[in-house]
Residue, then its C-alpha position, 0 to 999 in steps of 0.5 A: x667232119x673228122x676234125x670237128x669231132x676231134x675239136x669236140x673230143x679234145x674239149x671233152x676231155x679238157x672238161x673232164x681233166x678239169x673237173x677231175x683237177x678241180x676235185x681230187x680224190x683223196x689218196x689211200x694212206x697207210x696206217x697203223x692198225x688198232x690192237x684188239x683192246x684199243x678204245x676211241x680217246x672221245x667216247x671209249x667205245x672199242x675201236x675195232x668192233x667197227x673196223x669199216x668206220x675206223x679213223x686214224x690220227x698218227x704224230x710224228x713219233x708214230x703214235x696213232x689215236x684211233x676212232x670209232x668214226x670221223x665224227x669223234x675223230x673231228x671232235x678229237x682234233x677240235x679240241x686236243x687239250x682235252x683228249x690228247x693232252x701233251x700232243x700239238x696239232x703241229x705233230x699230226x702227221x696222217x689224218x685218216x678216214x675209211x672210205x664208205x665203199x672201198x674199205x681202206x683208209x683214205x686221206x681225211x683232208x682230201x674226203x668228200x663227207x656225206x651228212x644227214x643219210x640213212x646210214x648210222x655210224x657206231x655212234x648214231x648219225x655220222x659223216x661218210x667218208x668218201x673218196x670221190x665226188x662222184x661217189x659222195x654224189x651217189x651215196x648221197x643219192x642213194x642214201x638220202x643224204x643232205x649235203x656233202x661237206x669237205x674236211x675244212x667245212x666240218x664244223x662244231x654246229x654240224x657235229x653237235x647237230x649231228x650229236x642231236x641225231x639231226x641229219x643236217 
């Protein structure tokens, strides 16, 4: 009997460490912070009027691009000529998003995004960042949610139906 329960403890635990290695949670990053007159390069809006939803993108030379949310940090870096002329993609050294719950900016790459909640940005309907799956899975929840997405499934269909106020 103790050893089928340590046989079955043991595969428990390999289920959970695969999980876990099967969606890491994005890493706190450090970033710079907004000055007081900073304005997000898409919209113009003030940056630090909404510091819980405040995304950071820092180059290589230490210059940051501030943004009111993650949905204008994704427009931004979709299209850099536009709102960041003279800066390349490849310079991009920290893509930073603010976690939901904690507070503290989170690797972007690495954030689980929840579309289409009850929970308005700075700039109507946005992407919620979250840190983990399971948080991602409970705001979702919690918050009505449509769908989660990782960074590389956010699209320019999902930020222009989002622009529409449609929850996706």
């Amino acid at each position: 009997m103790r050893r089928r329960l340590v046989c079955v403890v043991i595969a428990m635990l390999a289920v959970l460490t695969l999980g876990i290695a099967a969606a890491p949670a994005a890493e706190r990053v450090v970033v710079p912070k907004p000055g007081a007159a900073t304005v997000c390069p898409v919209c113009g809006m003030f940056v630090t009027k909404f510091p819980e939803w405040t995304a950071t993108v820092v180059y290589r030379d230490g210059h940051a691009h501030f943004f009111d949310g993650a949905k204008d940090m994704f427009k931004y870096l979709a299209d850099l000529p536009r709102y960041a002329p003279g800066h390349r993609a490849d310079d991009i050294v920290t893509i930073a998003v603010m976690d939901y719950y904690d507070v503290e900016p989170i690797d972007a790459k690495m954030a689980f995004y929840v579309i289409g909640s009850d929970v308005y940005g700075p700039m109507g309907r946005d992407l919620v960042p979250l840190a983990t799956r399971s948080e991602a899975e409970e705001f979702l929840k919690d918050h009505h949610g449509s769908s989660i997405v990782r960074f590389e499934q956010v699209s320019r269909g999902i930020i222009e139906s989002l622009d529409r106020g449609e929850g996706n």
